[in-house]
C-alpha atoms as one frame of an Amber mdcrd trajectory, in Angstrom:
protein
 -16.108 -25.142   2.327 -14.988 -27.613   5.146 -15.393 -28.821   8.896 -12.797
 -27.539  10.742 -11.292 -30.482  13.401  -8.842 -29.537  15.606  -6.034 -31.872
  17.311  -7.982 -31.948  20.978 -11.038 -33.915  21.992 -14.587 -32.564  20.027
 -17.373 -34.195  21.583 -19.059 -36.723  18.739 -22.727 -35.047  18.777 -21.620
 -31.674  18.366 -19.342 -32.835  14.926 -22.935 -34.564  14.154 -25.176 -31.426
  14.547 -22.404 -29.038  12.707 -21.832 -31.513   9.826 -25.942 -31.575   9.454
 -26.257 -27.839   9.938 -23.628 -27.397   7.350 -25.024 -29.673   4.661 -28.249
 -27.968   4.821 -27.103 -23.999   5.295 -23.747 -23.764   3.422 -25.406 -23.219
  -0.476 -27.793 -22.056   0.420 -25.931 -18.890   2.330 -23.945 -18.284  -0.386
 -26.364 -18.192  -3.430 -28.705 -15.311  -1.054 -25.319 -13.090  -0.251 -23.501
 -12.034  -2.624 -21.248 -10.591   0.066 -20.339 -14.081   1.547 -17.127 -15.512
   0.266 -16.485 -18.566   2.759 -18.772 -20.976   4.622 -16.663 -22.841   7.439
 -17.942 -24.958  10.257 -15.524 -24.899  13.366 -15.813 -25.956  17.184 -13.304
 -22.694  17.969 -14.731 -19.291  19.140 -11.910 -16.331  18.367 -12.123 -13.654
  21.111 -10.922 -10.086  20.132  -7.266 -11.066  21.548  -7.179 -14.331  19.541
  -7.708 -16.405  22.404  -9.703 -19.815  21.624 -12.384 -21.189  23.626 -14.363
 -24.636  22.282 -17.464 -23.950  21.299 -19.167 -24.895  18.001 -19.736 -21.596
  15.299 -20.719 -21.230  11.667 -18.297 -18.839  10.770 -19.584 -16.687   7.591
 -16.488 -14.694   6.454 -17.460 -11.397   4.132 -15.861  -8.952   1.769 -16.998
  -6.092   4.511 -18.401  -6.552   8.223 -21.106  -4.147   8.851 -22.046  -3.894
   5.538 -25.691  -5.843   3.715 -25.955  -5.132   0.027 -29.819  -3.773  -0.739
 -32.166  -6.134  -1.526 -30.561  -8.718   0.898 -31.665  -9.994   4.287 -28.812
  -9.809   7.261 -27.865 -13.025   8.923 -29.657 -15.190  11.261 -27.344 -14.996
  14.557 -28.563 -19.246  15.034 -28.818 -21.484  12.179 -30.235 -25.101  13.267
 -28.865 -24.540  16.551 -24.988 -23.081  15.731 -23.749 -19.504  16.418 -23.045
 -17.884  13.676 -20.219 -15.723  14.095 -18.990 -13.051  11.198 -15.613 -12.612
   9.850 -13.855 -10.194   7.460 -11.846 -12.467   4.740 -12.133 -13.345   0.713
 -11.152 -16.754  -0.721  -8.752 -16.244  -3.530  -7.139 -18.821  -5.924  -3.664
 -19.590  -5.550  -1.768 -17.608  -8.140  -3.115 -14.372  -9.061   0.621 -13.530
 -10.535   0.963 -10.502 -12.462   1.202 -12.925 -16.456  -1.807 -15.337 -15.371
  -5.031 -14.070 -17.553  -7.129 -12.845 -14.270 -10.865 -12.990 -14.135 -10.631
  -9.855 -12.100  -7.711  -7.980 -13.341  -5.247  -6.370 -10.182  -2.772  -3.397
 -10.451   0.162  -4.628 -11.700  -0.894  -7.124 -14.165   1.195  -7.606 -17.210
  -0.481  -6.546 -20.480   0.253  -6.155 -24.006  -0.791  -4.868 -27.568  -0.162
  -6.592 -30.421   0.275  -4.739 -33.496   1.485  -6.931 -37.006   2.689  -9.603
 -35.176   5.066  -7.290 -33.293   4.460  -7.628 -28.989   4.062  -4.237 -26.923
   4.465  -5.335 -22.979   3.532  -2.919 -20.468   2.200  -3.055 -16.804  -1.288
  -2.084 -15.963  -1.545   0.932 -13.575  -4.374   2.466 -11.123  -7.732   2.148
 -11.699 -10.213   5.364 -11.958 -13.503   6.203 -12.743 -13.610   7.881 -16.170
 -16.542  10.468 -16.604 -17.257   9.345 -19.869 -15.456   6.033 -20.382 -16.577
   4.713 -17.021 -13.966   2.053 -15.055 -10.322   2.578 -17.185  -6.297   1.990
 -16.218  -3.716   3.918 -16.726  -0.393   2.562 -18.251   2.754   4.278 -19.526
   1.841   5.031 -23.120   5.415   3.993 -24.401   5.127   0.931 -23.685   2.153
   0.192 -25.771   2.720   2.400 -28.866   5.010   1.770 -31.584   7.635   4.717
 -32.097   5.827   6.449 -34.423   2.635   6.312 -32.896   4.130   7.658 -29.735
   6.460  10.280 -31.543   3.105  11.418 -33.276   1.835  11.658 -30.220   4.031
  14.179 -28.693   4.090  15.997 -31.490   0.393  16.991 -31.483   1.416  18.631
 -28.363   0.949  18.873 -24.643  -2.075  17.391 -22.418  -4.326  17.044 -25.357
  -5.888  13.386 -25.887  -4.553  11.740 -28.913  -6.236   8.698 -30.840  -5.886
   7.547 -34.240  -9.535   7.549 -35.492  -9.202   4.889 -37.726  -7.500   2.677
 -35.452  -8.937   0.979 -32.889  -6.108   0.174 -30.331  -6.831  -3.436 -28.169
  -5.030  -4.352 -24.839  -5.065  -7.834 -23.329  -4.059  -9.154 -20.198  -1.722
 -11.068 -19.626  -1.279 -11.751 -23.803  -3.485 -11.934 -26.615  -5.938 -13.269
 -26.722  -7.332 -12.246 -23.084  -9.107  -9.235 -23.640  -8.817  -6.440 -21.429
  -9.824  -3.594 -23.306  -9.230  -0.542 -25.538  -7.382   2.755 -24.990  -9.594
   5.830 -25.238  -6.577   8.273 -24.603  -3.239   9.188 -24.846  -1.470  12.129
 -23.066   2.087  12.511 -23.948   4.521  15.206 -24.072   8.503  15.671 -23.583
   7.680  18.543 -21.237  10.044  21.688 -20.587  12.581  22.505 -18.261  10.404
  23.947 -15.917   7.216  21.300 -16.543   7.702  18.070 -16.271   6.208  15.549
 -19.449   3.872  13.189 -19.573   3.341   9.637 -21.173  -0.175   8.125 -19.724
  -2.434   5.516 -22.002  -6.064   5.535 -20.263  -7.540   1.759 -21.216 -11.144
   1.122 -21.156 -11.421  -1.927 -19.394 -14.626  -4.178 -20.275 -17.124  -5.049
 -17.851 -16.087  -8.910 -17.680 -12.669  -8.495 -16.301 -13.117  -5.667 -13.639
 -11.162  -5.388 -10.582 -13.146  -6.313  -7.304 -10.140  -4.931  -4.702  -7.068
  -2.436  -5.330  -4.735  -5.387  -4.405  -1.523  -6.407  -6.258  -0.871  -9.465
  -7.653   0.994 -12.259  -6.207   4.775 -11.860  -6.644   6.592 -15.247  -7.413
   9.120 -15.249  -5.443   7.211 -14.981  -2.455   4.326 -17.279  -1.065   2.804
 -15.032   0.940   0.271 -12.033  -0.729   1.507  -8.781  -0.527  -0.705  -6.713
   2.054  -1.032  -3.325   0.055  -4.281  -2.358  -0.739  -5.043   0.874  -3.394
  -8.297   2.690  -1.822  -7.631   5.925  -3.422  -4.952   8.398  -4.211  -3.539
  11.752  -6.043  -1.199  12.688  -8.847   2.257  12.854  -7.063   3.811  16.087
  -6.006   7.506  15.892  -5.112   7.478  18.771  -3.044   5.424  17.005  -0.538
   7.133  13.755  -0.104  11.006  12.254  -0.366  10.860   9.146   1.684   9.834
   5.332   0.704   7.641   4.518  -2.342   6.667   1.002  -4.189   6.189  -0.343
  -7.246   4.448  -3.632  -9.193   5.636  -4.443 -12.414   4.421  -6.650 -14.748
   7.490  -8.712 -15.260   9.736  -6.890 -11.772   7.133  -7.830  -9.748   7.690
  -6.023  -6.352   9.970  -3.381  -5.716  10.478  -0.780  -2.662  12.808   2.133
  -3.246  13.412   6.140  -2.219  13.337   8.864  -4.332  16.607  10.227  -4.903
  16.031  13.279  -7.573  12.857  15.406  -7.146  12.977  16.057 -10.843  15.993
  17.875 -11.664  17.064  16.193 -15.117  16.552  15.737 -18.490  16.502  11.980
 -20.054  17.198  10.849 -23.386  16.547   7.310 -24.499  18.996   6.662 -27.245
  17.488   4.336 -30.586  19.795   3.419 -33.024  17.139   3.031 -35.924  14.757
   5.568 -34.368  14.335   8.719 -33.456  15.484   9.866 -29.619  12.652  10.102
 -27.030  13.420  12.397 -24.128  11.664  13.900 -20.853  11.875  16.269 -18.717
  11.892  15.946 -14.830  11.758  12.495 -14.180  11.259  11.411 -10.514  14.301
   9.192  -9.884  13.885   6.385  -7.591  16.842   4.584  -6.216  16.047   0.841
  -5.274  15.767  -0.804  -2.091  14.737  -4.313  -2.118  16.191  -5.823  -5.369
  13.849  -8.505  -7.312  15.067  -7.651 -10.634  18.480  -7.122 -11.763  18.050
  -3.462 -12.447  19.370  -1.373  -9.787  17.944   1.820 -10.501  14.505   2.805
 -12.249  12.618   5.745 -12.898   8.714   6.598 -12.846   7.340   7.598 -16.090
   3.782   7.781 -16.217   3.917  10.454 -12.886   5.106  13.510 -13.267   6.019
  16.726 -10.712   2.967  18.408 -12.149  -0.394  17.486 -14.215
């Protein structure tokens, strides 16, 4: 929370009668709406064509214009004398990268599984509302398993959930031991020539860490936050769509690319001390904008069909 003082003249009794209306609003505002992120006091009005004109304003910027949470009271339009004027914005900490341990987790964040010492990095998907688990993530299931526990997996056969009873499988963000949550379902399967696989891990997340905006987090090799925003979506159909698509990964960060094969292949992923994992119909998707070395990857967690 600050004064705002701008390089040109601002008459001395209008600083005094801001600063005062400030001291005794500004906590108060924010502890009786819980939609109010920032308390500012400026001498600038904004017009709708970003034209500024002096005149003093206690500027009240919100998650949502438009919108009062029940049980609170709207705004005054005059506190002590000062316009109030209402903003959409959100203070943030700096950071917010994809391996900091976030108090509200972001798509995108890097996460791991620890199992005897042995790491399991992944990157947390899209968020959805479970009807039985509530709030949960998706994340590719591979990358969390061990190779048994995801060869079992597709062995007990095609979209059917898959959890080891007796095992209770715990995800943290970015590393142990920043809780995240625990997986409540696994849907793998090497699909068929015709049907495309799957390889999805659906993580519970717990109620302390849960996401308050379907932002990414903040690549860092850039200073500026990237302006995509996940509202709400649909399981990918290739028929319907060829041209640009993006990705967040945990330790890529941002990527743009084009898909380049609707499907038509069959992968193998070659272990020397393990057995082979292949899929079916892959979406291949050539990249654009390079921030890691790879040149080329492909999406595994969505599939042609579900």
């Amino acid at each position: 929370m600050e004064v705002e003082v701008g390089n040109t003249g601002i008459d001395d009794t209008d600083k005094d009668i801001m600063l005062a209306c400030f001291k005794k609003n500004a906590e108060s505002l924010l502890s009786t709406h819980t939609n109010l992120s920032i308390v500012q006091g400026s001498f600038y009005k904004i017009n709708r064509n970003l034209e500024e004109t002096y005149e003093p304003r206690l500027v009240l910027y919100v998650i949502a214009k438009e919108y009062i949470p029940l049980g609170e009271d709207p705004f005054d339009k005059v506190y002590d004398g000062i316009q109030v004027d209402v903003r959409e914005g959100m203070f943030t900490m700096f950071g917010n990268h994809a391996d900091d341990a976030l108090s509200n987790i972001r798509m995108g964040c890097k996460i791991q599984r620890v199992v005897n010492e042995q790491s399991y990095n992944g990157t947390l998907g899209v968020f959805f509302e479970h009807p039985e688990h509530g709030l949960c993530g998706i994340t590719c299931a591979h990358a969390i398993l061990t190779p048994e526990e995801h060869r079992n997996c597709i062995e007990y056969g095609l979209k059917k959930t898959w959890i080891d009873n007796h095992q209770q499988i715990v995800v943290y963000q970015p590393a142990k031991p920043h809780l995240l949550g625990h997986v409540v379902g696994i849907i793998c399967s090497e699909g068929t020539m015709s049907n495309s696989g799957n390889d999805v891990a659906i993580i519970r997340i717990v109620d302390d860490r849960k996401p308050v905006n379907g932002k990414w987090p903040q690549p860092k090799s850039d200073a500026k936050e990237l302006e995509f925003e996940y509202t709400s979506g649909r399981v990918f159909i290739s028929k319907t769509y060829a041209g640009i698509c993006y990705k967040f990964g945990g330790t890529t960060e941002y990527t743009e690319g084009r898909i380049a094969n609707i499907g038509l292949n069959v992968t193998r992923e070659i272990r020397i001390r393990d057995k082979d994992r292949k899929f079916n119909n892959l979406i291949e998707v050539k990249q654009l904008k390079q921030v890691c070395k790879r040149r080329r990857f492909w999406i595994s967690c969505i599939r042609k069909r579900w």
